[in-house]
C-alpha positions in Angstrom: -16.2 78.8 -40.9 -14.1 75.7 -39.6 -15.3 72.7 -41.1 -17.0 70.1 -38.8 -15.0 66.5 -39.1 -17.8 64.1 -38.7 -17.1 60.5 -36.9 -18.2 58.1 -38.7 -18.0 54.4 -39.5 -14.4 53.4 -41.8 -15.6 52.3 -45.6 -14.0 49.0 -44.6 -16.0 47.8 -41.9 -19.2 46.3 -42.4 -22.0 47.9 -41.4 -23.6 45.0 -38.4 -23.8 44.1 -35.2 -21.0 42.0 -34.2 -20.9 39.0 -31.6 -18.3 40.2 -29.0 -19.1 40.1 -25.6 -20.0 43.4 -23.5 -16.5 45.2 -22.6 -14.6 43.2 -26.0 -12.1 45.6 -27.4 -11.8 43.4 -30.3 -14.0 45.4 -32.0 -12.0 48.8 -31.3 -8.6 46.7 -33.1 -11.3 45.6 -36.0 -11.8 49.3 -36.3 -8.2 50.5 -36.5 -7.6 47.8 -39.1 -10.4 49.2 -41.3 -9.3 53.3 -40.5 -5.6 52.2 -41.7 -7.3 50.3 -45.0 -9.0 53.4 -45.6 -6.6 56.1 -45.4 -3.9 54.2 -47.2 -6.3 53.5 -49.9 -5.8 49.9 -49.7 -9.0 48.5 -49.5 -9.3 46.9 -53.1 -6.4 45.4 -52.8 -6.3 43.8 -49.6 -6.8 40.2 -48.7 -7.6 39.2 -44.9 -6.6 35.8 -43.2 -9.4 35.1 -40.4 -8.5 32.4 -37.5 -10.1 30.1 -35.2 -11.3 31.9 -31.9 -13.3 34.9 -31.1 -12.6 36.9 -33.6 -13.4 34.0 -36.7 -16.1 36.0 -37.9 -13.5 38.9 -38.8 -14.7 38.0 -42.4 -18.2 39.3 -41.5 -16.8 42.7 -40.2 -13.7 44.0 -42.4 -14.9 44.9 -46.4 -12.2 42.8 -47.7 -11.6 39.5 -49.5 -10.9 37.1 -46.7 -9.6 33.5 -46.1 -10.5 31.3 -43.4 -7.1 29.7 -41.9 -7.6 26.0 -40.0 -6.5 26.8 -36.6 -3.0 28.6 -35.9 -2.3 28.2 -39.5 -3.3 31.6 -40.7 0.1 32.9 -41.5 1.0 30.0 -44.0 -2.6 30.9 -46.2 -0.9 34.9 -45.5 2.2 33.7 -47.0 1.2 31.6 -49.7 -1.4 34.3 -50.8 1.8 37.2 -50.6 3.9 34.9 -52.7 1.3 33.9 -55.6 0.5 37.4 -55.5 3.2 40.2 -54.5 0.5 43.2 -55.5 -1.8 42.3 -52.5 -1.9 43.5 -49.0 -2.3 40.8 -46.5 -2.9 40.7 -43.2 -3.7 37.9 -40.3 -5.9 38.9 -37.3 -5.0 36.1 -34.7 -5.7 35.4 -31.2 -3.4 34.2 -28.5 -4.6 30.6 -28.5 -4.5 30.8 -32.3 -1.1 32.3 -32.6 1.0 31.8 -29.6 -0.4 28.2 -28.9 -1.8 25.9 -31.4 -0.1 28.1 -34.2 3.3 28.6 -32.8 5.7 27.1 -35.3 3.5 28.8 -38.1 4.5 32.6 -36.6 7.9 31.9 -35.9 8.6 30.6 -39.2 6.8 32.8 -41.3 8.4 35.9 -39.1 12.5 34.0 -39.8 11.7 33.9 -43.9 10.8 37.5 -43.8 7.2 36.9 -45.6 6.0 40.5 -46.6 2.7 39.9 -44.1 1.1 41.9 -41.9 0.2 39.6 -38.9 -2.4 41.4 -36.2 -1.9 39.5 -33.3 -4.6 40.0 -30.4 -3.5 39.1 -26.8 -6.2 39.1 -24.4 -4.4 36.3 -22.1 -6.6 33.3 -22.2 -8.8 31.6 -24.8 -12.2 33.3 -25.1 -14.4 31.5 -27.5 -13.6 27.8 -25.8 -14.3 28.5 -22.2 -12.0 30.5 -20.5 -8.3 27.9 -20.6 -4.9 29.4 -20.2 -3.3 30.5 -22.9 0.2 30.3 -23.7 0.1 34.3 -22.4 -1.8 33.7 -19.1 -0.2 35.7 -16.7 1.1 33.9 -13.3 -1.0 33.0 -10.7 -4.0 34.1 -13.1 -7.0 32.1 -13.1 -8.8 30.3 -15.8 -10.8 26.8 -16.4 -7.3 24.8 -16.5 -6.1 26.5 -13.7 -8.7 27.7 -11.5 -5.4 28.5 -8.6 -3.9 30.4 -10.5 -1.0 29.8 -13.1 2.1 28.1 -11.8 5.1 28.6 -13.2 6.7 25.6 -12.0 3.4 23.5 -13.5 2.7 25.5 -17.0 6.0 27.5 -17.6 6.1 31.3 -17.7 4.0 33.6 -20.3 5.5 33.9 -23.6 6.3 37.3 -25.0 5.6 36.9 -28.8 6.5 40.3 -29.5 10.0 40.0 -27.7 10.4 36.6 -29.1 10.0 37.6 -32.7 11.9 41.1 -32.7 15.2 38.5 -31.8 15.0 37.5 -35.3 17.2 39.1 -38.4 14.6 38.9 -41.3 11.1 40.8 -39.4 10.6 44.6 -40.2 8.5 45.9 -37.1 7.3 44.3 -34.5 5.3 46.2 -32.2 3.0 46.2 -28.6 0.0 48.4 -27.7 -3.2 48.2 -26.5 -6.5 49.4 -26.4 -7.8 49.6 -23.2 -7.9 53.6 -23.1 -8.0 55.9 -25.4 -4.5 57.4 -25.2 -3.5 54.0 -25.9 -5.9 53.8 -28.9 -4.1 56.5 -30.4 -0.8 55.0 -30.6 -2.1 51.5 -31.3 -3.5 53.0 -34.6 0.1 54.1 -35.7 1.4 50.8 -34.9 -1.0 49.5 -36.8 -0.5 51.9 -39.8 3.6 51.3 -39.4 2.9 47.4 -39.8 1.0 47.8 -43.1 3.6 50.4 -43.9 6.4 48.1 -43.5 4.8 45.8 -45.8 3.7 47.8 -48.7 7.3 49.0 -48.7 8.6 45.8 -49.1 10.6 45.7 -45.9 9.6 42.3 -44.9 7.4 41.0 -42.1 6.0 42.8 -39.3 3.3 42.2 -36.4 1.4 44.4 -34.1 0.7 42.9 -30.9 -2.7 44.3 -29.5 -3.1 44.0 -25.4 -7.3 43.0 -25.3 -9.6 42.7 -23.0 -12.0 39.7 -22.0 -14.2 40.8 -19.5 -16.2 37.4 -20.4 -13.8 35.1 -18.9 -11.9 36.9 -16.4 -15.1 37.6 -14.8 -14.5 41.1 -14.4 -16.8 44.3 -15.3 -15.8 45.9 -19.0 -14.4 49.0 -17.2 -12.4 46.9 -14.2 -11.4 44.8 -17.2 -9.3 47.4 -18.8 -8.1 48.7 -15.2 -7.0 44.9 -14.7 -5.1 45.3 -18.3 -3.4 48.1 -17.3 -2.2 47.3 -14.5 -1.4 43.6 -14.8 -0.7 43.0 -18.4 1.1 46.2 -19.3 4.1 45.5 -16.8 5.2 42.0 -17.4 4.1 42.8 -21.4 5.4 46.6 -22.1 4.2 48.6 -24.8 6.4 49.8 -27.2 8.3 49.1 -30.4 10.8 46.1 -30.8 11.9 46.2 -34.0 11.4 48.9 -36.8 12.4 49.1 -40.2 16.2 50.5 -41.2 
């Protein structure tokens, strides 16, 4: 008789509620996190760097030891906890505001020395827990708080592609794009994910998983229009796929 696999919640992730809003897919990247943790055995020796944003309560949902960075500087605790000790796994789980704003100079210097970090970097396109303002990956003539007509180019500059950006640089090991707005996408976000840890635990330097995210919250859209919106707004001017992998 073929044994039944049975679907149930990874040994890394707490066992609560959390506090997204109806429609958040942060939770779905929380959970591929804690599946990866799990099946590479890592979970003892794994240390977690929370930001400032939505997902600062990370610390309350992944069954790790876990910092809490000041805002944007999550990948200088991430480095400094890598360098001290070289046996841990750690990761950063950032948002756009965190990472691509606020926390820009942090990322792009961490990525250029090569620290042996996993970074987990959220992009949902605006800043969720503060109200709905563009984010330094607002997409043109999108709406939000600070620009309720719409980005302008000309005004606020174009999106930045963090992913793109980074992968230009000679030290990072894999840098990487999905998303999890369906679930075919789901599926190959999780090997991202699993590469990036990979990549680290074999020493071959730094590497980042970009996650395309939902925020049905602040773009005023349904949860199930808000991952149509995703896939047909966000993917084309930010593609999935691999930038940089590991020689």
């Amino acid at each position: 008789m073929k044994e039944l696999k049975i679907f149930e919640r990874p040994r890394s992730m707490v066992d609560v509620t959390t506090h997204y809003c109806p429609g958040c897919t942060h939770g779905i990247a929380h959970r591929l996190v804690a599946e990866v943790i799990d099946e590479l055995g890592i979970q003892e020796k794994t240390v977690g760097v929370a930001p400032v944003g939505c997902a600062v309560f990370i610390y309350n949902y992944i069954d790790t030891d876990m910092y809490e960075a000041a805002h944007g500087r999550a990948p200088a605790i991430a480095s400094a906890c890598k360098r001290i000790r070289p046996d841990l796994t750690v990761f950063t789980y950032q948002g756009d505001g965190d990472l691509a704003s606020i926390g820009m100079a942090e990322i792009v210097h961490a990525a250029n020395r090569g620290e042996k970090i996993t970074v987990i970097f959220v992009n949902n396109a605006i800043y969720g827990m503060t109200g709905g303002q563009m984010a330094p990956t607002t997409l043109v003539g999108q709406k939000a708080t600070t620009c309720p007509l719409g980005r302008d180019p000309q005004i606020n500059g174009y999106p930045i592609r963090v992913a793109e950006m980074l992968a230009t640089l000679a030290a990072p090991g894999y840098i990487a794009r999905v998303c999890v707005a369906k679930p075919k996408y789901i599926l190959e976000a999780k090997k991202a994910v699993r590469k990036a840890f990979e990549t680290q635990i074999s020493g071959k330097g730094f590497s980042m998983v970009e996650i395309l995210s939902t925020c049905p919250t602040n773009w005023g859209l349904r949860p199930v229009e808000a991952t149509d919106w995703l896939v047909e707004k966000m993917i084309p001017y930010y593609p999935l796929g691999e930038f940089k992998v590991p020689e």
